[in-house]
Backbone as ProteinMPNN parsed JSONL, in Angstrom:
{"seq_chain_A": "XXXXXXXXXXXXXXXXXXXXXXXXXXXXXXXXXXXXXXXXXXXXXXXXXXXXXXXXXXXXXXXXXXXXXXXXXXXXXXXXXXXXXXXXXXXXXXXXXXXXXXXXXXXXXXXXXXXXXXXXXXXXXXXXXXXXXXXXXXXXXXXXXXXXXXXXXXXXXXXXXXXXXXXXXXXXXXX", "coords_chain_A": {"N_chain_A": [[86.377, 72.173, 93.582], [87.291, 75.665, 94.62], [86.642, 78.423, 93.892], [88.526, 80.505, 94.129], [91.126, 79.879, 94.226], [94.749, 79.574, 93.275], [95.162, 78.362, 89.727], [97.441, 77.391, 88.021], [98.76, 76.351, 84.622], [101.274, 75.791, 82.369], [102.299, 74.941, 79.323], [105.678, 75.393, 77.72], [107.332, 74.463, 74.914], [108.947, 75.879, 73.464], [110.759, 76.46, 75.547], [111.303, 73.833, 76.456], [109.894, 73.162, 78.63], [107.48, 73.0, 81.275], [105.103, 74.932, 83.212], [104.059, 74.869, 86.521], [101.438, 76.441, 88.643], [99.926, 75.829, 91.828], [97.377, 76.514, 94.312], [96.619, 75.212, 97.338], [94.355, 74.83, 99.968], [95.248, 74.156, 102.779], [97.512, 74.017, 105.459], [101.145, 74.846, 104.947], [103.053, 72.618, 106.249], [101.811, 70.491, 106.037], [101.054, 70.271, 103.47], [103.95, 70.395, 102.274], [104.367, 67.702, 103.673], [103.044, 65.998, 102.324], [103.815, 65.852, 99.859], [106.287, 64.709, 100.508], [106.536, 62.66, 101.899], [106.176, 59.137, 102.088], [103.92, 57.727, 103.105], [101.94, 59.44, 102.944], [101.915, 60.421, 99.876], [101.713, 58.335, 98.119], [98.836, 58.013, 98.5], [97.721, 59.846, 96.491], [99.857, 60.142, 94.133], [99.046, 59.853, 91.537], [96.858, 60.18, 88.524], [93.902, 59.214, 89.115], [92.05, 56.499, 87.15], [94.789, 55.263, 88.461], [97.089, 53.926, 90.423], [99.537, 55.202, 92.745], [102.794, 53.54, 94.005], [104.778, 52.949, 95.601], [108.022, 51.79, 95.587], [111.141, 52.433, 96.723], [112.224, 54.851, 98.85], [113.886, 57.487, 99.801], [114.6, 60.49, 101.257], [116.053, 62.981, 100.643], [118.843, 64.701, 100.005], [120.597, 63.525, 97.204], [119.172, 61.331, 97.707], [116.332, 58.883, 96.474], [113.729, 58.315, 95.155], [112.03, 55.528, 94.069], [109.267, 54.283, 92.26], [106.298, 53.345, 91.356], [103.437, 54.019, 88.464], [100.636, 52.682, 88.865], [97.917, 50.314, 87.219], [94.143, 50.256, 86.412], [94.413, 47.389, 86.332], [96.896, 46.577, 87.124], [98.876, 47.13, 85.396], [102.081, 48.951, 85.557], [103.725, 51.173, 85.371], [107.202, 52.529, 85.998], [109.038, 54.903, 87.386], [111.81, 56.564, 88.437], [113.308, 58.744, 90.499], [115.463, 61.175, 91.241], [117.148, 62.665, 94.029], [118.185, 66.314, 94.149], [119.032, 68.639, 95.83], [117.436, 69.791, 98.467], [115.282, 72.252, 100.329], [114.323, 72.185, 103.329], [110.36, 72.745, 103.476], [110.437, 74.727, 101.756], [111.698, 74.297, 99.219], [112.259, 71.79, 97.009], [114.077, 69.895, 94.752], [114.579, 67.412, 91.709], [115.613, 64.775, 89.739], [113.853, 63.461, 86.836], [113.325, 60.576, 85.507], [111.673, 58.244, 83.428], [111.31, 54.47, 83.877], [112.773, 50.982, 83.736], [111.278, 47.836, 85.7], [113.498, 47.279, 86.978], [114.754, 49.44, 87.924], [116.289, 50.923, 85.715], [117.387, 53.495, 84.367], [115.226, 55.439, 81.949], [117.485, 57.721, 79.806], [117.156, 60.748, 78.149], [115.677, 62.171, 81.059], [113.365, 64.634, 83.548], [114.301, 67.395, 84.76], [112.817, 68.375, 87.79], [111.797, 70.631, 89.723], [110.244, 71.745, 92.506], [108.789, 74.898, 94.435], [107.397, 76.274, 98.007], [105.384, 77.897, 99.425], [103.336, 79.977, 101.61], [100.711, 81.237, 101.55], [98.345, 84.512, 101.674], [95.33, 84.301, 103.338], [92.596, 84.738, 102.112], [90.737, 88.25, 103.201], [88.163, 87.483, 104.07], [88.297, 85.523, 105.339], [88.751, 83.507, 108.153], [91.402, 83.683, 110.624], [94.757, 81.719, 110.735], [94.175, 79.918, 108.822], [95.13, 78.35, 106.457], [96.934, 78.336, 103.654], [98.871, 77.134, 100.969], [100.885, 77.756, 98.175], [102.343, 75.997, 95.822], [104.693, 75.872, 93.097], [105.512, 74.36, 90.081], [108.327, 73.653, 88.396], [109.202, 72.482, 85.333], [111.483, 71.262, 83.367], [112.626, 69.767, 80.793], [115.199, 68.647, 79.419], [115.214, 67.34, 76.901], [113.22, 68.047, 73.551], [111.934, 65.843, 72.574], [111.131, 64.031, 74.628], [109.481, 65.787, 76.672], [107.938, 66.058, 74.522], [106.907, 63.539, 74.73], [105.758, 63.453, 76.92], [103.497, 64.476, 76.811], [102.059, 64.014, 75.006], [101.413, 61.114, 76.512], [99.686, 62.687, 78.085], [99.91, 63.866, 80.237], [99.49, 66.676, 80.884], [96.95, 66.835, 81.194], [96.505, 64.738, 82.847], [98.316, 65.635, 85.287], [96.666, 67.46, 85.793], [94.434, 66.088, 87.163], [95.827, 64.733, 88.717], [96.804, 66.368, 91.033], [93.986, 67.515, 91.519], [93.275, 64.954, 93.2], [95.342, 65.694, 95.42], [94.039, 67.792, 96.201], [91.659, 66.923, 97.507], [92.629, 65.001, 98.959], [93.934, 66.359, 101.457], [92.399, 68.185, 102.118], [90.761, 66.142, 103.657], [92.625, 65.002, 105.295], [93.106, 67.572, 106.782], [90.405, 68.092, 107.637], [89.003, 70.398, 106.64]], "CA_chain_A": [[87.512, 73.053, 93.822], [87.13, 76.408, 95.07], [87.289, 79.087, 92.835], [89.805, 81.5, 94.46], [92.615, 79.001, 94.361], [95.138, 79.607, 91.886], [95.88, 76.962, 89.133], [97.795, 77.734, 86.465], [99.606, 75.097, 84.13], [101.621, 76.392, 80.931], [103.571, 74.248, 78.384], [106.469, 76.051, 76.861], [108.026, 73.96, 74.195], [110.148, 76.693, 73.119], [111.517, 76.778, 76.615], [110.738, 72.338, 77.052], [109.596, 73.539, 79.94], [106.385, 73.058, 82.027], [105.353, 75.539, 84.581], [102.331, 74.983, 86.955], [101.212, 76.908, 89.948], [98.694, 75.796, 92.171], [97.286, 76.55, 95.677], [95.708, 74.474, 98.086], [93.814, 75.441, 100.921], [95.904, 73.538, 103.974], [98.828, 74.605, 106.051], [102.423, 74.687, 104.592], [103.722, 71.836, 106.711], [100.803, 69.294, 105.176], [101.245, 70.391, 101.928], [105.165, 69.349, 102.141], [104.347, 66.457, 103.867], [102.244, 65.046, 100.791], [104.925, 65.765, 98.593], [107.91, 64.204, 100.774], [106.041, 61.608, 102.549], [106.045, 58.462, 101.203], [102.828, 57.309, 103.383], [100.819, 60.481, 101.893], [102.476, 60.474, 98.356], [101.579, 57.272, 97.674], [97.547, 58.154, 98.348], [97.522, 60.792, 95.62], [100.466, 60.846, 93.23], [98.844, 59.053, 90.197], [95.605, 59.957, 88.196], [92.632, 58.25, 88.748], [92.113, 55.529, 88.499], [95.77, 54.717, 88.318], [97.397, 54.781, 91.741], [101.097, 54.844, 93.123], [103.43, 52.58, 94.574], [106.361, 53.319, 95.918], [109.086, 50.707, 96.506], [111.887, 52.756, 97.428], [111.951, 56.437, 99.04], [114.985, 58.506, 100.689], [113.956, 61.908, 100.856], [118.016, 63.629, 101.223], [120.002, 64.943, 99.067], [121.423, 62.165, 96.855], [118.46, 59.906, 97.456], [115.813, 58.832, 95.826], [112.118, 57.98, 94.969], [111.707, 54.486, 92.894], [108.043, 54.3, 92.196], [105.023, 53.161, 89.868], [102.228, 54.072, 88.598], [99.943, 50.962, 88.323], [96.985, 50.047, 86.229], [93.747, 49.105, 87.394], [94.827, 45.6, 85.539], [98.019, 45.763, 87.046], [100.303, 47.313, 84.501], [103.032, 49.181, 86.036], [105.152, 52.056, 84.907], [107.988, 52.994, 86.683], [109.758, 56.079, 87.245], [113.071, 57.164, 89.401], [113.702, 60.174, 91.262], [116.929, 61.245, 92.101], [116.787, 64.107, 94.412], [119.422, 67.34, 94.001], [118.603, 69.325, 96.791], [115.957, 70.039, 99.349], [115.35, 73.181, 101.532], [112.848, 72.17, 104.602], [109.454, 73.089, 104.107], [110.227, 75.829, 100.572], [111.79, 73.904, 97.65], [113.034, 70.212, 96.469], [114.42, 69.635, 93.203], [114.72, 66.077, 91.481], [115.51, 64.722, 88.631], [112.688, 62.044, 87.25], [113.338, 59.657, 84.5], [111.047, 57.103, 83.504], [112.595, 53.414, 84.116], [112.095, 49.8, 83.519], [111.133, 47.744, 86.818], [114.47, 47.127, 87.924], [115.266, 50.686, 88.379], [117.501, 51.497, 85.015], [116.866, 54.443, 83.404], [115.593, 55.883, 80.325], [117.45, 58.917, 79.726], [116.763, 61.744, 78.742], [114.432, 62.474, 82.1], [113.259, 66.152, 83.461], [114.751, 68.276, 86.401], [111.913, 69.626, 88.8], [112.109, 72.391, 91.033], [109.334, 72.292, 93.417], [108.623, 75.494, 95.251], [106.278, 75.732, 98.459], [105.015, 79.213, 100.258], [102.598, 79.977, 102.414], [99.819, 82.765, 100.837], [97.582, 84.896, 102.889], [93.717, 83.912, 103.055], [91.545, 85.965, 101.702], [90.319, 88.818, 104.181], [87.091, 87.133, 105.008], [88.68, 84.354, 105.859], [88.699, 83.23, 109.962], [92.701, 83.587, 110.978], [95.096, 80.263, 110.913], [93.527, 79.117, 107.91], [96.148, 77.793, 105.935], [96.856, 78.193, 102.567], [99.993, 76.774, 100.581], [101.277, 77.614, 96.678], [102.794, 75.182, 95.282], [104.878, 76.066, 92.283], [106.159, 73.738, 89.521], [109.217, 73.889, 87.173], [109.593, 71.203, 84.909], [112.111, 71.383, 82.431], [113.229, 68.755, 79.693], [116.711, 68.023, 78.55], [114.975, 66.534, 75.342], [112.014, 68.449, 73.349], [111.396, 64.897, 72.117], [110.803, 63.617, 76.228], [108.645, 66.86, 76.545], [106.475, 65.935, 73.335], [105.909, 61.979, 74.365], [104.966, 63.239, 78.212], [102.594, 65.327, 76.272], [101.137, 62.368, 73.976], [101.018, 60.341, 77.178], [98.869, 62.982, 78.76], [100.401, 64.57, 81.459], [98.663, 67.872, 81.452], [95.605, 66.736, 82.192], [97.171, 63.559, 84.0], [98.551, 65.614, 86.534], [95.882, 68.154, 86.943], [94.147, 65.309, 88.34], [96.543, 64.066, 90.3], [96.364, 67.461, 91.798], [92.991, 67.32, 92.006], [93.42, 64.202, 93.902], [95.993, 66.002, 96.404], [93.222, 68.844, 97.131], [90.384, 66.291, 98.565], [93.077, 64.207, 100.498], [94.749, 67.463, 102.094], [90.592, 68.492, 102.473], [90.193, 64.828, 104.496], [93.66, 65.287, 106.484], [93.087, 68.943, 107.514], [89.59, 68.737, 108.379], [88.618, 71.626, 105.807]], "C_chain_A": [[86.997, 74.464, 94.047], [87.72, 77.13, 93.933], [88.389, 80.429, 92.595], [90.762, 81.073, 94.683], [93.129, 78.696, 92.757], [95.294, 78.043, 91.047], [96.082, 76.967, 87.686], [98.609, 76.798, 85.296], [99.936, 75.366, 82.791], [102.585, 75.007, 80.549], [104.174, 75.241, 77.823], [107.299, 75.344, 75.731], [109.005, 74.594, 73.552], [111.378, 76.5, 74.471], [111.678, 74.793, 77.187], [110.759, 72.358, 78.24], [107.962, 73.027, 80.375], [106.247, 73.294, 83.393], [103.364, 75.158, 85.3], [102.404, 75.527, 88.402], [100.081, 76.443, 90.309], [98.543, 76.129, 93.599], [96.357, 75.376, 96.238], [95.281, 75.269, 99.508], [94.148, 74.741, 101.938], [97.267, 74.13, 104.078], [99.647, 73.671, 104.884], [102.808, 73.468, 104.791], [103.023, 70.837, 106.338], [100.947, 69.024, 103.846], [102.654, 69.956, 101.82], [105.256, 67.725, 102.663], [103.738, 65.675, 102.8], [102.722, 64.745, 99.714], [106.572, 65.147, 99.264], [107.89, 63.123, 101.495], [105.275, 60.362, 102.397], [104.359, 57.697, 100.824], [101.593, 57.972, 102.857], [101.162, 60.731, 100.061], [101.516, 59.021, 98.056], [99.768, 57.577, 97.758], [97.196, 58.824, 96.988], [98.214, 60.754, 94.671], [100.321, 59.856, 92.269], [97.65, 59.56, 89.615], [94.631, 59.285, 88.048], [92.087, 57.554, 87.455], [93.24, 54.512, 88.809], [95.933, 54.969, 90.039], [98.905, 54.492, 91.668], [101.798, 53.671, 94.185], [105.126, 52.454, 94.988], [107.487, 52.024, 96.351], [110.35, 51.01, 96.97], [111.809, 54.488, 97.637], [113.34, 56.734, 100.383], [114.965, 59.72, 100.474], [115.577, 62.632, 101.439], [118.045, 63.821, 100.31], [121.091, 63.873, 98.345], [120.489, 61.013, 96.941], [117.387, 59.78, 96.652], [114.542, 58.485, 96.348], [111.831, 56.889, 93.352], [110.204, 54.019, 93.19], [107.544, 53.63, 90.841], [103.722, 53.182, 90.096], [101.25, 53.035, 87.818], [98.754, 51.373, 87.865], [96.259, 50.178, 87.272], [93.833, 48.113, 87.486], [96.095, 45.612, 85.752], [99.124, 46.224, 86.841], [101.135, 48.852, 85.48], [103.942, 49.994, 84.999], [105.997, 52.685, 86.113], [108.359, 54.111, 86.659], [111.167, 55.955, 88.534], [113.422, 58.471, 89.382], [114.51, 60.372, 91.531], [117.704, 62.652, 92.767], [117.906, 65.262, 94.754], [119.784, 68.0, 95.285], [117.19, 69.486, 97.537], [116.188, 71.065, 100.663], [114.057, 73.033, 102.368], [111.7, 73.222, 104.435], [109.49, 74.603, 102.895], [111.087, 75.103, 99.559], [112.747, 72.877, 97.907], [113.095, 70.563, 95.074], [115.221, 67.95, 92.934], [115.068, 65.858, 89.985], [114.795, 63.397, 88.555], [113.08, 61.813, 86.065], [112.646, 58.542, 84.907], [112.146, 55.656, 83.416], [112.036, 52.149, 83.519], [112.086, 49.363, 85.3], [112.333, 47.348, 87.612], [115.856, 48.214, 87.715], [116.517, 51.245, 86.952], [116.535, 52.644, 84.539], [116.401, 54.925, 82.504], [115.528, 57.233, 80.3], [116.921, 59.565, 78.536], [115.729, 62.008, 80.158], [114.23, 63.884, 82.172], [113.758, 66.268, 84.411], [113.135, 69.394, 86.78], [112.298, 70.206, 89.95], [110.593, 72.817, 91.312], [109.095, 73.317, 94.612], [107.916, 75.779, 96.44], [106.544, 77.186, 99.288], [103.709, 79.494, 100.459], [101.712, 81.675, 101.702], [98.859, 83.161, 102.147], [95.947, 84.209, 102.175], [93.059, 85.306, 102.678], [91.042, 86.805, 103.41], [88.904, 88.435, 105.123], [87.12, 86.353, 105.626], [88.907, 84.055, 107.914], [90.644, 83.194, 110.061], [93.283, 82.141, 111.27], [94.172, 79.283, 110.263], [94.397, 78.951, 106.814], [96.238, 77.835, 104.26], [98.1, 78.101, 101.704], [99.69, 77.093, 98.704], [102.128, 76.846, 96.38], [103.812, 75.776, 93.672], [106.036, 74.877, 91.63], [106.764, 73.732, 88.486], [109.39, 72.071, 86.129], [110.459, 70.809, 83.457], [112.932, 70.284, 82.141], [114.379, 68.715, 78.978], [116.492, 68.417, 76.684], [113.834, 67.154, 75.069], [111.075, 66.573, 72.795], [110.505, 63.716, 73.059], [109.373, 64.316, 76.074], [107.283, 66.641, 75.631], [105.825, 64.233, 73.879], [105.461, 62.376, 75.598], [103.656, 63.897, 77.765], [101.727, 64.913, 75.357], [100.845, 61.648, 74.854], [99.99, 60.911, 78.051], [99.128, 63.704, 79.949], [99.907, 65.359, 81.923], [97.813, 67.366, 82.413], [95.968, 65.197, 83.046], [97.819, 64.011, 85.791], [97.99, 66.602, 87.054], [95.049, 67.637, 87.552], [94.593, 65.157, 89.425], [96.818, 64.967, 91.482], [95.131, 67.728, 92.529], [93.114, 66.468, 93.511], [93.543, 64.763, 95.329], [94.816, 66.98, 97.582], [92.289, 68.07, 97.999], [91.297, 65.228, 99.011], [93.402, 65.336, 101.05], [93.175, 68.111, 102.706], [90.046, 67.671, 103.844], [91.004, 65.306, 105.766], [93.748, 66.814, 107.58], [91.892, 69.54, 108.195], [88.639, 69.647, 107.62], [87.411, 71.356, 105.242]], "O_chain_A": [[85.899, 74.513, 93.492], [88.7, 76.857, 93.241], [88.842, 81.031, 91.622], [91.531, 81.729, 95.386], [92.66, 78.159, 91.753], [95.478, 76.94, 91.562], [95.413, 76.727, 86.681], [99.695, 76.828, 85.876], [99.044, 75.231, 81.954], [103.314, 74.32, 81.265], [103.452, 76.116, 77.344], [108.352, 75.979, 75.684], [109.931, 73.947, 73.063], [112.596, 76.425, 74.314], [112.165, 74.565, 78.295], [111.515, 71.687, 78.943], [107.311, 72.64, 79.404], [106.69, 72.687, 84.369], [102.212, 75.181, 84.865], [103.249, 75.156, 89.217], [99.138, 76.465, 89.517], [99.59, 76.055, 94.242], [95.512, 74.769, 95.579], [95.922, 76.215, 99.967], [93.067, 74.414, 102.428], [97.973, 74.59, 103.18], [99.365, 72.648, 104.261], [103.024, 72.847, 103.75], [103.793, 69.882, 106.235], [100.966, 67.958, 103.231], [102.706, 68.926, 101.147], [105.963, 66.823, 102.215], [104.197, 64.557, 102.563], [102.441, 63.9, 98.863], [107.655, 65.152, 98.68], [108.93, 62.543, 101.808], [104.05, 60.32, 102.508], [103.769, 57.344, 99.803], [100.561, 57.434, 102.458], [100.383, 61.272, 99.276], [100.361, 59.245, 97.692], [99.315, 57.211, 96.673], [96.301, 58.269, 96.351], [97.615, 61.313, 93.752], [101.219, 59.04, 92.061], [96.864, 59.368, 90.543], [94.369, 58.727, 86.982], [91.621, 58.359, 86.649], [93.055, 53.37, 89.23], [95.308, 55.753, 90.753], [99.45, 53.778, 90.827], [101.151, 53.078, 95.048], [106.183, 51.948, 94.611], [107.556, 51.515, 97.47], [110.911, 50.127, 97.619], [111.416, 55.256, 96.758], [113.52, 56.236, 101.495], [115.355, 60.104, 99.371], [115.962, 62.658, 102.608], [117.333, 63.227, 99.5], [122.158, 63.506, 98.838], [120.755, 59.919, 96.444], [117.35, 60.729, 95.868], [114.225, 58.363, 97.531], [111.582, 57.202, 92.188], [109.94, 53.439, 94.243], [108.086, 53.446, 89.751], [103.009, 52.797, 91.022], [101.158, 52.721, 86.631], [98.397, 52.545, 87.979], [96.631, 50.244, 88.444], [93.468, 47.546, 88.516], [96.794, 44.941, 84.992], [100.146, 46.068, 87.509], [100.38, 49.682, 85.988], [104.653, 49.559, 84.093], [105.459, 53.265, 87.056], [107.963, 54.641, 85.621], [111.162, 55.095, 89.414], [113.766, 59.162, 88.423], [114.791, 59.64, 92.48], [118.518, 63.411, 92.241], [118.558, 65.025, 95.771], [120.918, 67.832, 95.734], [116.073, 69.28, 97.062], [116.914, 70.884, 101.641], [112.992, 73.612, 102.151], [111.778, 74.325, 104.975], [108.671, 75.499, 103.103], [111.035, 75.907, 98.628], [113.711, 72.904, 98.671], [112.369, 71.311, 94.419], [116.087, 67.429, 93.636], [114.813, 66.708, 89.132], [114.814, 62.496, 89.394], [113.252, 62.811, 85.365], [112.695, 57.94, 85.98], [113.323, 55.66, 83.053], [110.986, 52.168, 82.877], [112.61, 50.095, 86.14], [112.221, 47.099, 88.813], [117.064, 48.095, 87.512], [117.51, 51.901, 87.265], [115.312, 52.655, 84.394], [117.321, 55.032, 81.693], [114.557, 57.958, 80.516], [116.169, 58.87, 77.852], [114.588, 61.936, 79.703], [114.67, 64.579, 81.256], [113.798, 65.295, 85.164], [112.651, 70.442, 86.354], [113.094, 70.054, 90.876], [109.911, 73.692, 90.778], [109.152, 72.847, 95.748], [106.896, 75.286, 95.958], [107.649, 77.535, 99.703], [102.903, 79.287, 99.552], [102.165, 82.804, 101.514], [98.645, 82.529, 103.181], [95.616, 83.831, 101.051], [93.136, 86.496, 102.985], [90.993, 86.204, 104.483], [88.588, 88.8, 106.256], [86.277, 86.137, 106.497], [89.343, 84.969, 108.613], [91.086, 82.383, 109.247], [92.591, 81.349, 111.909], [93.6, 78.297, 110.727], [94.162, 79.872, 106.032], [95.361, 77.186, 103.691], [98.585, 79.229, 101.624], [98.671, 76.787, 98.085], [103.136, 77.225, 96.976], [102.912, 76.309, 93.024], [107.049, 74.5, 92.219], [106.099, 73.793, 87.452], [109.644, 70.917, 86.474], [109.963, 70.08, 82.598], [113.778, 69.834, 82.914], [114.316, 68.769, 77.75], [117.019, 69.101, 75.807], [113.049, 67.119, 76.017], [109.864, 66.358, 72.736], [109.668, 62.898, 72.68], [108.377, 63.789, 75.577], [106.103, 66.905, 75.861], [104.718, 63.781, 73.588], [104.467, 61.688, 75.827], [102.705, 63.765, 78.536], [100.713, 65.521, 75.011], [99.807, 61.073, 74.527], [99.338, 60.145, 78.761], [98.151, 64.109, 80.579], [99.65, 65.332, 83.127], [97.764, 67.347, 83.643], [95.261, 64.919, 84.015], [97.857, 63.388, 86.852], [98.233, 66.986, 88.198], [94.599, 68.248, 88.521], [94.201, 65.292, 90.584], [97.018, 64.568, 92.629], [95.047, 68.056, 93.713], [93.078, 66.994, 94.623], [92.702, 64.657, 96.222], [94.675, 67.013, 98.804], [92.089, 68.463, 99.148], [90.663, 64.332, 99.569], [92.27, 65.407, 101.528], [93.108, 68.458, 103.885], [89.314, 68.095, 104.739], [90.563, 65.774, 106.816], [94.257, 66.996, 108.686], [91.81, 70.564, 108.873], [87.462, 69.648, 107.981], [86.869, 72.189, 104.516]]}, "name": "protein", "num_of_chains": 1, "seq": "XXXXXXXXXXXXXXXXXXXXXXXXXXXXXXXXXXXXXXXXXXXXXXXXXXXXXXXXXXXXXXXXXXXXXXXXXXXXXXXXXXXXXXXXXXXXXXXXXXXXXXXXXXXXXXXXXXXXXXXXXXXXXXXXXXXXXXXXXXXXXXXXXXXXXXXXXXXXXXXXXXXXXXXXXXXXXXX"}
């Protein structure tokens, strides 16, 4: 990872919140595509050496994202997405509850509010060199949600899976 790319990742349990900023070094319009596109989501959105699996995706207002993240042996957790809003190309918001495999719920879930803007490159940088922030809200209903995503690992579960995103978005852009 490059060391002039932000990446910041706070827990607030006062607030059962979790905020993370990160940048990547690829255009805007790549960087939403990875996050709204089921064919690039599905490469990246799990921590190694888990991966994803999407079996249903409607990226609208009102639709959803029924997914799991599988073992290497297999095992299968689900989740459901159920998406609030979405402004093209600067912020989606969802709500994600984990599920069993035939899509019910278990509530409490969180509401995210994914932001997406375009930063300048550093000045030494060559022009039309792309660089996207990412910013993530992730706030919990339940401090009791909040504490088991936080026993299951999440932090560092999804600064992988971040990781991940930077060396596919690295592959896809060329960089």
């Amino acid at each position: 990872m490059k060391n002039d790319l932000l990446f910041d990742f706070t827990l607030d349990k006062s607030k059962k919140t979790a905020f993370i900023n990160r940048e990547f070094d690829a255009d805007l319009s790549l960087v939403w595509d990875a996050f709204t596109k089921q064919e690039i989501l599905d490469q990246w959105w799990a921590p190694k050496p888990w991966s994803s699996k999407t079996k249903v995706m409607n990226f609208e207002p009102g639709g959803r994202r029924f997914y799991a993240m599988v073992s290497p042996e297999g095992q299968e957790r689900w989740s459901v997405q159920k998406y609030s809003s979405i402004s093209p190309k600067t912020n989606f918001k969802f709500l994600n509850a984990f599920a069993d495999e035939n899509e019910n719920p278990e509530l409490p879930g969180s509401e995210w509010d994914l932001s997406f803007s375009e930063e300048n490159a550093r000045p030494d940088e060559p022009v039309g060199r792309g660089r996207t922030k990412v910013s993530v809200t992730i706030y919990n209903e339940s401090l009791e949600r909040m504490e088991k995503m936080i026993e299951m690992g999440f932090k560092e579960g999804f600064m992988m899976t971040l990781k991940s995103l930077e060396d596919l978005l690295a592959t896809l852009s060329g960089k």
